[in-house]
N, C-alpha and C positions, 0 to 999 in steps of 0.2 A: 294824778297817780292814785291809783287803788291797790288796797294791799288783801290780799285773799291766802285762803289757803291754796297749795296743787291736790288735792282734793277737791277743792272746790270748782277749780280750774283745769281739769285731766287732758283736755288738747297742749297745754303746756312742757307736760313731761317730756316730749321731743327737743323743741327748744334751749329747754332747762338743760337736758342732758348733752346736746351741742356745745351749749357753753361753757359748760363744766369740762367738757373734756377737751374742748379751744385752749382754753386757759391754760386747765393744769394735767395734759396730757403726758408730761417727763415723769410722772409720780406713777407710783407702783398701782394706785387704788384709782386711778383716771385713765389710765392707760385702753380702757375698753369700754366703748358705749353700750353694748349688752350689762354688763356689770354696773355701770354708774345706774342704767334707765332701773334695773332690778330691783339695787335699793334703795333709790326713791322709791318707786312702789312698797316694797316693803315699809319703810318709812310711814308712809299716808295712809297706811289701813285703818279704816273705823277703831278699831281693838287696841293699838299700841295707845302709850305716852306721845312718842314722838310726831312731827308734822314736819312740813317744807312752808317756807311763807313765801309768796309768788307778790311781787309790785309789777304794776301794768302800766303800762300810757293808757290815755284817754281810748286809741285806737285797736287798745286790748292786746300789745306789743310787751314783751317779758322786757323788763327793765332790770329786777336785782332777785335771787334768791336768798334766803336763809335756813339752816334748818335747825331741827332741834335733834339729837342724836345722843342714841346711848350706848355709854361706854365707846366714844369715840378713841382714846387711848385705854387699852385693856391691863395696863401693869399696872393700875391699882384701882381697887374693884368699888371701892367708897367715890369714886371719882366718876359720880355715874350719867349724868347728863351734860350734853358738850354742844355750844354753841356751833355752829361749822357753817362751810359751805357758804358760806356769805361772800357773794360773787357781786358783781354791777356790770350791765354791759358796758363796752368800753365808750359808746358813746354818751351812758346814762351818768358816767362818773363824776364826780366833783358837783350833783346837785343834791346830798343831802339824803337820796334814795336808801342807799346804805344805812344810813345810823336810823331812818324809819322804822325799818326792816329790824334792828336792834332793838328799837326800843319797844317797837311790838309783841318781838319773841319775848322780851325780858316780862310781860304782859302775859303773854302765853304760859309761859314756864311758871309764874305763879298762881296762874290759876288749874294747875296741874297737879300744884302741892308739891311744889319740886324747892328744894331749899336751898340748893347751892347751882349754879350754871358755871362751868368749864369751859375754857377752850384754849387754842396755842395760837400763835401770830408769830411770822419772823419777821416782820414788820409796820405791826397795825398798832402797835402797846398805846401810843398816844388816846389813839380814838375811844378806842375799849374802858381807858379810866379815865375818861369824860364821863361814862356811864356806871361806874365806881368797882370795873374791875380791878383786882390786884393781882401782883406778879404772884406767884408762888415756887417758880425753880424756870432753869435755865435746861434744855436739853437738844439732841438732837431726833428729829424725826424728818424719815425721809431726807436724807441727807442733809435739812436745813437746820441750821441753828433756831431754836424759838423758844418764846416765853412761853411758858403754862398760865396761865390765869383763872381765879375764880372771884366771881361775883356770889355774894351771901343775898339771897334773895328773903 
């Protein structure tokens, strides 16, 4: 497995943006491949904070994405950089790919000078405070119940 930026890797952003919208196409913000591919691009500009980290097989095959995103929840504005989009293909899942991909960004984000890292789970809370997020409120987003989380970097 190799972990790179989609930046680094720009024949990916097709892929990326298939699976992203496989997934979680019922959601208001997946619902459209033009929209998802846009801001990834946006996202991986030379110029921003933020990135996309792209894992590969050996055979140069997208295995898991993650990104780094700001202001991914806009109601509060101190709450400015957000984990997200940390996807696995479904047949890359349960080897570990994922929490790379975490541990990376959490790598990334501090060499950014980024202090605190955000993100929401309606189901992941276990995995995330393996890596010493903590809960901080309970809400709905996208009609799904989830934890908010921040990690102090």
């Amino acid at each position: 497995m190799q972990i790179s930026s989609l930046q680094q890797q720009p024949a990916l952003i097709t892929p990326l943006t298939q699976l992203l919208f496989r997934e979680w196409a019922a959601y208001p913000n997946w619902n459209n491949p033009g929209q998802i591919e846009a801001r990834l691009q946006a996202r991986n500009l030379p110029s921003v904070k933020t990135l996309t980290l792209v894992a590969t097989a050996a055979d140069g095959a997208l295995m898991a994405s993650a990104s780094l995103i700001q202001h991914e929840l806009t109601d509060v504005v101190e709450r400015e950089f957000w984990l997200g989009e940390v996807i696995t293909a479904p047949e890359h899942r349960g080897k570990g790919v994922g929490s790379a991909l975490i541990s990376r960004m959490i790598t990334e984000a501090r060499a950014r000078n980024i202090s605190a890292l955000w993100l929401y789970t309606p189901d992941q809370q276990a995995l995330y405070q393996r890596f010493g997020w903590q809960d901080v409120e309970q809400r709905e987003v996208d009609g799904d119940r989830v934890s908010v989380m921040m990690l102090r970097l």
